[in-house]
C-alpha positions as CSV (number, residue, x, y, z in Angstrom):
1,X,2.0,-31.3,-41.1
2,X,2.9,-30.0,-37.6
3,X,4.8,-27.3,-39.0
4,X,1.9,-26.0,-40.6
5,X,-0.4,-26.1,-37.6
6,X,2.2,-23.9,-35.9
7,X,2.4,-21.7,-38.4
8,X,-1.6,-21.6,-38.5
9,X,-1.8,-21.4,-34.7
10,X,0.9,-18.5,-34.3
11,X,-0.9,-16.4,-37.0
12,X,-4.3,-17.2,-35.1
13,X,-2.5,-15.7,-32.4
14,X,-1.8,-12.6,-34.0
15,X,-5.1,-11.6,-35.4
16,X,-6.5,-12.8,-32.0
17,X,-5.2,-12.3,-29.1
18,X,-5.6,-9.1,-27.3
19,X,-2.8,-6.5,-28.0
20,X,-0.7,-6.4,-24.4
21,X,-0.3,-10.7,-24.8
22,X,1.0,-10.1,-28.5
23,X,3.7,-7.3,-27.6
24,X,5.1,-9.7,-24.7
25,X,8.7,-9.5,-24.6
26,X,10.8,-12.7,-25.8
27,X,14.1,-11.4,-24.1
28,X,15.6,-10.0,-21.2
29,X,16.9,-7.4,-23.4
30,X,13.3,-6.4,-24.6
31,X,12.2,-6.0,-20.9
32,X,11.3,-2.0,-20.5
33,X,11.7,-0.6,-17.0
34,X,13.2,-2.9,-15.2
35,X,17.0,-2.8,-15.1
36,X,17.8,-3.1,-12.0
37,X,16.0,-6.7,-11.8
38,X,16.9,-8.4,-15.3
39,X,19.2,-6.1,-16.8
40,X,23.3,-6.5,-17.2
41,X,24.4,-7.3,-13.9
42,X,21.1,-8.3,-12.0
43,X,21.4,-11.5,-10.5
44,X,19.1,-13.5,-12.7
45,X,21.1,-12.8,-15.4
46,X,23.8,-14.1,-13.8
47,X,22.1,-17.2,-12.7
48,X,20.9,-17.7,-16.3
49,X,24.2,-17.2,-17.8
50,X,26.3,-19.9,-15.7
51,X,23.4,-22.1,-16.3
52,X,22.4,-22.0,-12.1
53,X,18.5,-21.4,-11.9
54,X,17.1,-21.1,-9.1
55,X,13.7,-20.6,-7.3
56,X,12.3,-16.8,-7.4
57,X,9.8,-14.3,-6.0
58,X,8.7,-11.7,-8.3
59,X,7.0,-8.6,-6.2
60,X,6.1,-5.9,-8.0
61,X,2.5,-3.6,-8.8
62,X,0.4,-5.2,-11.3
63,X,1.3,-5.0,-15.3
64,X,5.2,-4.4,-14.1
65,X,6.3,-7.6,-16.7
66,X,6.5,-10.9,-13.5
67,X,4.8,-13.0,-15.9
68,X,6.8,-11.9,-18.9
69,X,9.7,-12.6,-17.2
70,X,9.2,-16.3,-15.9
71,X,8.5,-17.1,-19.7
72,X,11.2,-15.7,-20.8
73,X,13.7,-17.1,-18.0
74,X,11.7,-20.5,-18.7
75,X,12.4,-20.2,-22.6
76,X,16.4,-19.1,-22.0
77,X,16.9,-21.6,-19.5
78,X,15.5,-24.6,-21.2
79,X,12.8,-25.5,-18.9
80,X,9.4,-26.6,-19.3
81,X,6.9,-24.4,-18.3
82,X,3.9,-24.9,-16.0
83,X,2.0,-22.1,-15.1
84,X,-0.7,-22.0,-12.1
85,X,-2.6,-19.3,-10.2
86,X,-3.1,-19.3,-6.6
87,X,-6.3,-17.8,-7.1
88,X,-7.9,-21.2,-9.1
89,X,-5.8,-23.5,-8.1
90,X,-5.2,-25.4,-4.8
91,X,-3.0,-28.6,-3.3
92,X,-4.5,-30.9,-5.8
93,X,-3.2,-28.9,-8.8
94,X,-0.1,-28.0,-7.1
95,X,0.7,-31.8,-6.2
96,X,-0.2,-32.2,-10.2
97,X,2.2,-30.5,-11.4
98,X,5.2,-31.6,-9.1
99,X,3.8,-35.2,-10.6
100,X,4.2,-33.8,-14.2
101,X,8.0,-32.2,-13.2
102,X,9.0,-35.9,-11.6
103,X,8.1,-37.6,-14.8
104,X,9.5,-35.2,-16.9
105,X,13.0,-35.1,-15.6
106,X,12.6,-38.8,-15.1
107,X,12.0,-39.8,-18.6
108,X,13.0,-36.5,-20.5
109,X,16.0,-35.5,-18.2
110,X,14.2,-31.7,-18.5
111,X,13.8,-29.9,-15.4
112,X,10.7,-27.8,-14.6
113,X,9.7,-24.2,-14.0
114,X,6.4,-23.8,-12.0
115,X,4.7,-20.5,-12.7
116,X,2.4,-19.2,-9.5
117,X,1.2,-16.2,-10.1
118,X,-0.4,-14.0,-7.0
119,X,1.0,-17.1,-4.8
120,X,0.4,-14.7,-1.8
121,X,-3.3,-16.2,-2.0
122,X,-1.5,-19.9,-1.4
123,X,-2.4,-20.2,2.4
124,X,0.7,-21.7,4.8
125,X,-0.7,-25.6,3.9
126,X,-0.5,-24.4,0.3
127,X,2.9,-23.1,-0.1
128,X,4.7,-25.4,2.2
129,X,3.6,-28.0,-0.1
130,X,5.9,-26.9,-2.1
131,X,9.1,-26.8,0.2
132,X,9.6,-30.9,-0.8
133,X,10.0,-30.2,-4.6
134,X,12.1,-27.0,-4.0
135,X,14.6,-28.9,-1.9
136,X,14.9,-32.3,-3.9
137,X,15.2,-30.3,-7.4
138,X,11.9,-31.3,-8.7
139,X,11.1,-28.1,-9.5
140,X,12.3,-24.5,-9.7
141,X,9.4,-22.0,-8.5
142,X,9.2,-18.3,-9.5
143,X,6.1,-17.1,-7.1
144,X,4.4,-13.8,-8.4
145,X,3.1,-11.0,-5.8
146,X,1.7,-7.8,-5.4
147,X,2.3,-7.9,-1.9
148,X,5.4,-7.7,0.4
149,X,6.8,-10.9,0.1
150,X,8.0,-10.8,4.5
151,X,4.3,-10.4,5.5
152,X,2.5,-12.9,3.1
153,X,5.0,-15.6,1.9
154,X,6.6,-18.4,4.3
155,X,10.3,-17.8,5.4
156,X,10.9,-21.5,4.3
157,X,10.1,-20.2,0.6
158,X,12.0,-17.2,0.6
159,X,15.0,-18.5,2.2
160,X,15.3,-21.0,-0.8
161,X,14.5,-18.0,-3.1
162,X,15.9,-14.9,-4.7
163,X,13.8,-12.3,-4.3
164,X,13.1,-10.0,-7.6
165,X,11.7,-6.6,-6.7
166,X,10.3,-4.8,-10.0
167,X,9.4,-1.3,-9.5
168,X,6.0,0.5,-11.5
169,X,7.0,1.7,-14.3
170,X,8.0,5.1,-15.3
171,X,6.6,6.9,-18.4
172,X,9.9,6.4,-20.0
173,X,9.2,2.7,-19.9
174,X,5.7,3.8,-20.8
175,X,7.1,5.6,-23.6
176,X,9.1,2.7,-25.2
177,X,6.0,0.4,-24.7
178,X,3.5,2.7,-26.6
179,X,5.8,3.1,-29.0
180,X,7.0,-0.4,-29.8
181,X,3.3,-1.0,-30.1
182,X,2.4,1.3,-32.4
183,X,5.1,0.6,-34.8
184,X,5.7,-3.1,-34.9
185,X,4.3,-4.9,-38.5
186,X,3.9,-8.4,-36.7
187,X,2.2,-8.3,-33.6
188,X,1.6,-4.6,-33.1
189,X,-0.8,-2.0,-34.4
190,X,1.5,-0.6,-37.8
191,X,-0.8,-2.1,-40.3
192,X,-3.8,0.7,-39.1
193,X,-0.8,3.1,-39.3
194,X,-1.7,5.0,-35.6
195,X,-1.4,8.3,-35.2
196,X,-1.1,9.2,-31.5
197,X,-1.9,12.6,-30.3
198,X,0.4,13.8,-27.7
199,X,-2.6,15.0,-25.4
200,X,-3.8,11.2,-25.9
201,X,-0.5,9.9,-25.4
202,X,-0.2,11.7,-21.2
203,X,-3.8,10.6,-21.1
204,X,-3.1,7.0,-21.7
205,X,0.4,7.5,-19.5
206,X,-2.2,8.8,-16.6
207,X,-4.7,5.7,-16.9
208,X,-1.6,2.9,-17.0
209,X,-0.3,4.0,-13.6
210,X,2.8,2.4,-14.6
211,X,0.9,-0.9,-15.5
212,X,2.3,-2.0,-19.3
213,X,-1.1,-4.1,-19.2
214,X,-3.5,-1.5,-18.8
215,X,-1.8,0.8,-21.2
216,X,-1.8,-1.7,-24.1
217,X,-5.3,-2.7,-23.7
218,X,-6.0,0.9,-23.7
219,X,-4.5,1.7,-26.6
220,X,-6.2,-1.2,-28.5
221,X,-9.4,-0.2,-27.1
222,X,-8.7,3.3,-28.2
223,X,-7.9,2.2,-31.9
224,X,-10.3,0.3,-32.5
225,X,-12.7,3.1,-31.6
226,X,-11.1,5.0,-34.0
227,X,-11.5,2.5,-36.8
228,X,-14.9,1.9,-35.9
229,X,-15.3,5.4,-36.3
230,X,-13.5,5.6,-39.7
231,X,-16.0,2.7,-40.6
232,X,-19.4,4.4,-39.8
233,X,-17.6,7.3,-41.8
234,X,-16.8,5.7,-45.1
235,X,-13.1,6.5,-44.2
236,X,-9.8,5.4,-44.6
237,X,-6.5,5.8,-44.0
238,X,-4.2,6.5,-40.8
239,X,-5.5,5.7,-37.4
240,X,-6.0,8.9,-35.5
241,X,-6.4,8.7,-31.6
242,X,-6.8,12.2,-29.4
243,X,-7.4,12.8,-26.1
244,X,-11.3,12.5,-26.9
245,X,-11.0,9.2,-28.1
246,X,-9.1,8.0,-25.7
247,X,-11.0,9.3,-23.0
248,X,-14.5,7.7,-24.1
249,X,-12.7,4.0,-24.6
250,X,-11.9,3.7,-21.4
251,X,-14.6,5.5,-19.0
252,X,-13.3,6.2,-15.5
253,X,-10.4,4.2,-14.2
254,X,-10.4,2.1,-10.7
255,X,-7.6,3.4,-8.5
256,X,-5.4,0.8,-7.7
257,X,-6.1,0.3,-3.9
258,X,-6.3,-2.7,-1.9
259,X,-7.8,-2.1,1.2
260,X,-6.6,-5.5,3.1
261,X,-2.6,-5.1,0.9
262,X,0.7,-3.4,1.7
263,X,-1.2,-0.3,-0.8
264,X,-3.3,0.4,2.3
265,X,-0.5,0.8,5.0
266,X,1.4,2.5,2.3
267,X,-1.2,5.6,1.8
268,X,-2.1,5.8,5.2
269,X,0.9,6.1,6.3
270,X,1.6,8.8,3.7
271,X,-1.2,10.5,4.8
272,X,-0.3,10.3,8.4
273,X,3.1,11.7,7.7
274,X,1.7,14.4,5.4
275,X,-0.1,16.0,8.2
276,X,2.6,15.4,10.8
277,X,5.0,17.5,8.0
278,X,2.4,20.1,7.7
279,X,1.5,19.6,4.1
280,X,-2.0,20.1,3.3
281,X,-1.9,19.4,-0.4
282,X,-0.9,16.3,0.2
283,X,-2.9,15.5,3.1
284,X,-6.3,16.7,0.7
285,X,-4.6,14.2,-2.0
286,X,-3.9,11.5,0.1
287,X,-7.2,11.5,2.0
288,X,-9.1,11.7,-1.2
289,X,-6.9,8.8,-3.2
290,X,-7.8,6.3,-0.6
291,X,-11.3,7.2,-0.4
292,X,-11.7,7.2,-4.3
293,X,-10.1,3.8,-4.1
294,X,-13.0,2.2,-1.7
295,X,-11.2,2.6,1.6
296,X,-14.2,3.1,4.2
297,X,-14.5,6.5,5.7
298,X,-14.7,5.1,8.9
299,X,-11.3,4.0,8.6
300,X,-9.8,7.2,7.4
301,X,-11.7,9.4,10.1
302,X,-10.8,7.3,12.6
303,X,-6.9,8.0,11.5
304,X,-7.8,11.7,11.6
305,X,-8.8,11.6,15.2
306,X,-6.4,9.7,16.5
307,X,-3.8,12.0,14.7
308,X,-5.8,15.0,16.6
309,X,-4.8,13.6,19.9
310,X,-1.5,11.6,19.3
311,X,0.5,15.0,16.7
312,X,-1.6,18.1,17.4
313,X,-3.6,17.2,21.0
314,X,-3.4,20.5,23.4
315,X,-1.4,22.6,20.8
316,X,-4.9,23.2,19.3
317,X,-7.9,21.6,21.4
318,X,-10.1,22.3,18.3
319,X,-8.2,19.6,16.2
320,X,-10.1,16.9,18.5
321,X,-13.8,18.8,18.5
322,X,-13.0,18.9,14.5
323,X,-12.7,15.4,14.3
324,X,-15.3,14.2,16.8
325,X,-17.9,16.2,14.1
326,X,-16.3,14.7,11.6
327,X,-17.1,11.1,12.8
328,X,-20.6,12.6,13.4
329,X,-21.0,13.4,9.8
330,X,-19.4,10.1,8.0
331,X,-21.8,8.0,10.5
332,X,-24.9,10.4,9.2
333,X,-24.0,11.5,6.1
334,X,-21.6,9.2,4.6
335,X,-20.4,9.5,0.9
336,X,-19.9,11.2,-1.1
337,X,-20.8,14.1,0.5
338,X,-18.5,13.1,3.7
339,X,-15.7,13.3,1.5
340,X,-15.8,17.4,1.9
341,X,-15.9,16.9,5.7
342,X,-13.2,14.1,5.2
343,X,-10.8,17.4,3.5
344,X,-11.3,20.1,5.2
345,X,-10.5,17.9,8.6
346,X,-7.4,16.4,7.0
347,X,-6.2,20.0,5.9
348,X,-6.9,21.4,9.0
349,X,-5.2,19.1,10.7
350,X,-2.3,19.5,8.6
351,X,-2.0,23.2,8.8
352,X,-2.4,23.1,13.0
353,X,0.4,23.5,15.2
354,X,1.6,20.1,16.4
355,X,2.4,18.9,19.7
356,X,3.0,15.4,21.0
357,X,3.0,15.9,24.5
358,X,-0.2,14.3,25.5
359,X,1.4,11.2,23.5
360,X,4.5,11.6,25.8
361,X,2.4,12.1,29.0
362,X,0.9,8.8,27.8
363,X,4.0,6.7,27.3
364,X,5.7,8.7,30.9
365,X,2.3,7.8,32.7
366,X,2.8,3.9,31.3
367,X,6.5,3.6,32.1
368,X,5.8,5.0,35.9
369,X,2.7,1.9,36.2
370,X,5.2,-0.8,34.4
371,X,7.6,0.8,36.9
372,X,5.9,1.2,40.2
373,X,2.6,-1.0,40.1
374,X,-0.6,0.0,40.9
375,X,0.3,2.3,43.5
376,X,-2.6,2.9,46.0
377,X,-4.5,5.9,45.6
378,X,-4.0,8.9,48.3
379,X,-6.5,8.3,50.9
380,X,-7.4,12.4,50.8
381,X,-8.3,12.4,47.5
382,X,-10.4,8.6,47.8
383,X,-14.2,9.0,48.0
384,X,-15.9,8.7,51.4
385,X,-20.0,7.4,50.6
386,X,-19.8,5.6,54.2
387,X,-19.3,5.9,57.8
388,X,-16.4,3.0,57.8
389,X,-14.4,4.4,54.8
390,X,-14.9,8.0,56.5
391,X,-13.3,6.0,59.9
392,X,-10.6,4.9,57.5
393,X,-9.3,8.7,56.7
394,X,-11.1,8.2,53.1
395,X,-11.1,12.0,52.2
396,X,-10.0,13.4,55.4
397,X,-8.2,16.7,55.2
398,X,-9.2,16.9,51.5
399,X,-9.2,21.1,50.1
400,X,-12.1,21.3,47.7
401,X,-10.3,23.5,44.8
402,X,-13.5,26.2,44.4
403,X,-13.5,26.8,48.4
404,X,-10.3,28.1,48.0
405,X,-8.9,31.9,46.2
406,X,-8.2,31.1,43.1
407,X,-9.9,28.2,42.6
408,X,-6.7,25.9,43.2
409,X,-4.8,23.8,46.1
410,X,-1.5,23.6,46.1
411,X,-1.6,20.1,47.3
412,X,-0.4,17.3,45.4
413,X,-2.5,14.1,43.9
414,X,0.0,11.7,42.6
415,X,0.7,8.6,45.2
416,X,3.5,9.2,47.6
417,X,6.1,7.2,45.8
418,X,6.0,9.4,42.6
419,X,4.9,12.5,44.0
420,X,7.1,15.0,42.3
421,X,6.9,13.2,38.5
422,X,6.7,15.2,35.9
423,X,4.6,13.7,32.9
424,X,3.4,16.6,31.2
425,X,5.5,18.8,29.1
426,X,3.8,21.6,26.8
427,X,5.8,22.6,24.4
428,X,6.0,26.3,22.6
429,X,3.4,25.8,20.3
430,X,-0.2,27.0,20.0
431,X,-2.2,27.3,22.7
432,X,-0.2,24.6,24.7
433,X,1.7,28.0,25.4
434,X,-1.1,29.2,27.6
435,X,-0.8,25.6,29.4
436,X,2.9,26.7,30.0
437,X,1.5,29.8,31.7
438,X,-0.9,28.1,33.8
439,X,1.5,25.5,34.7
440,X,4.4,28.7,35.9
441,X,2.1,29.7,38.0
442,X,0.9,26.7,39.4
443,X,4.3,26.2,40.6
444,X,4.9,30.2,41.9
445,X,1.7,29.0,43.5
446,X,3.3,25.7,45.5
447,X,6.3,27.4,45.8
448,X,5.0,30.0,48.2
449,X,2.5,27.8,50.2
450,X,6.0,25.5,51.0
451,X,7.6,28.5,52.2
């Protein structure tokens, strides 16, 4: 009689369940994508063959195969299989299913595998509950992230754990996925006998963004649109799916962004670099990615302008009055009309000529205070509002600059002690060139008043 209801319950689960759970792998060998982390050599192969599980982290981008593959390591290795997720459960469930592993290996002799996905949501309190059942053999953990590990899961945990990086997949991967889908008689999409367009098939590829997930559910979506179609029609026969199709199944796609994640770092830091290499394509791309994903214009604008000062500063002054208008219009305009502003600023600032010697002024101006202390200001160049300070030689002897030909004194302002620093260094470039004028002849200009 129980064989019956499994047989019922597995063929419930192939008319049922969505398309991307039926076309879950069953072996490491049916894993697409990810050699380098489960394929003939990898580590957890190794530690599966010889018998020697142990604990896991699984980091990777969404739809990349971590739950897929604690299943299937669960299923090869003999383990029960208890599967939680940080974001609905807490301590309570955790401490539940450490219970359930004691009395399992207790009366059963059969070890556990506990299943956390996105365990990056476990706070510290959370996740060192935990650390007991690791150490004592209780349990073997495989953790599941989106996020880097080092920033958002305890060193106790990852020092008891082998860390499993699986990369997004590549439209080969893709390829296989699609295509394993479309064909397979059991759990896959043969019986409707699909015909896949090729410009559907790099519009699908586009949408996954290397998520196996995403691009099943869109091709079920997409098929049965078709067949609904075919339906309305009073047609049979093959499944056809074209770009059109495809395109009205699945609307406009979130970009994947996380605006508090390592994805946020990650693009602004390409952006940054972008512009520092002088690329404006990818500086328009970059800038617009994040901003399509839901970062806050504030945020990116305030990145622009800093990169005005800190890679560009007197190489092109303009860079800086740019960006200052540029804040002006996201704090008065906003989006999505800010997001023209937002490009032309970040191409601009690509294309200028870069400098960073106001940055190294900075840095030579904070090394010299670290060095020296707060050295006292020259008493020439101090203010002089009353008769005591006057008394005091506040001011005295002080040359007022537009007095004098020229405009300019050849007198120093830095404090005694680091009179002849040098903190400011224009380079070649732009219009610091012109500073690099000035500056010669500001010191033809000192030389000949020391004569």
């Amino acid at each position: 009689m129980s064989d019956l209801f499994s047989q019922r319950a597995k063929e419930h689960f192939r008319r049922n369940a969505p398309l991307a759970e039926r076309m879950r792998p069953s072996t490491l060998d049916d894993v697409a994508g990810q050699s380098d982390a489960c394929g003939p050599g990898s580590a957890m192969r190794a530690a599966l063959s010889v018998g020697e599980l142990r604990s896991m982290i699984f980091w990777g981008p969404p739809g990349t195969g971590k739950t897929t593959l604690a299943r299937i390591v669960a299923a090869q290795s003999g383990h029960a299989f208890v599967a939680l997720s940080a974001t609905g459960s807490g301590v309570k469930d955790v401490r539940a299913a450490i219970e359930g592993a004691a009395t399992r290996l207790k009366y059963d002799n059969k070890s556990t595998l506990v299943f956390i996905d996105e365990i990056h949501r476990f706070n510290k309190g959370q996740q060192d509950s935990l650390l007991h059942a690791m150490e004592d053999g209780t349990i073997t953990l495989i953790g599941a992230t989106t996020e880097n590990p080092s920033f958002e899961i305890n060193s106790a945990i990852l020092s008891r754990s082998l860390l499993v990086v699986l990369k997004q997949l590549d439209n080969d991967a893709l390829n296989t996925i699609l295509d394993r889908a479309i064909h397979d008689p059991d759990a896959g999409l043969a019986k409707w006998d699909v015909q896949l367009a090729d410009d559907a098939r790099e519009l699908l590829l586009r949408y996954a963004q290397g998520d196996a997930r995403s691009l099943l559910n869109a091709l079920e979506l997409a098929a049965i649109k078709s067949r609904a179609a075919m339906a309305e029609a009073g047609k049979d026969g093959a499944t056809k799916i074209d770009e059109e199709i495809v395109g009205e199944a699945l609307g406009k796609r979130a970009l994947i962004y996380d605006k508090s994640g390592e994805e946020h770092y990650n693009l602004a830091s390409a952006l940054i670099k972008s512009m520092r290499g002088s690329d404006p394509d990818a500086a328009a791309y970059y800038t617009v990615r994040m901003l399509e994903g839901g970062e806050s214009p504030r945020f990116v604008v305030r990145r622009l302008a800093i990169f005005a000062s800190e890679d560009i500063g007197n190489a092109d002054p303009q860079a800086l009055t740019l960006a200052a208008s540029a804040i002006q219009v996201v704090e008065l305009i906003g989006l999505p009309e800010a997001l023209y502003t937002l490009t032309q600023l970040a191409t601009y600032l690509a294309l200028a000529p870069k400098s960073d010697s106001a940055k190294r002024a900075l840095y030579a101006a904070k090394g010299l205070i670290d060095q020296h202390g707060p050295l006292p200001v020259p008493l020439k160049i101090r203010n002089a509002p009353t008769a005591m300070m006057k008394n005091l030689g506040y001011g005295k002897e002080y040359n007022y600059p537009h007095s004098l030909e020229d405009g300019y004194s050849p007198e120093g302002y830095l404090p005694d002690a680091i009179a002849d620093a040098k903190l400011y260094e224009p380079l070649e470039r732009g219009f610091e060139r012109e500073h690099i004028k000035r500056m010669e002849w500001i010191a033809k200009k000192r030389a000949e008043a020391g004569e």
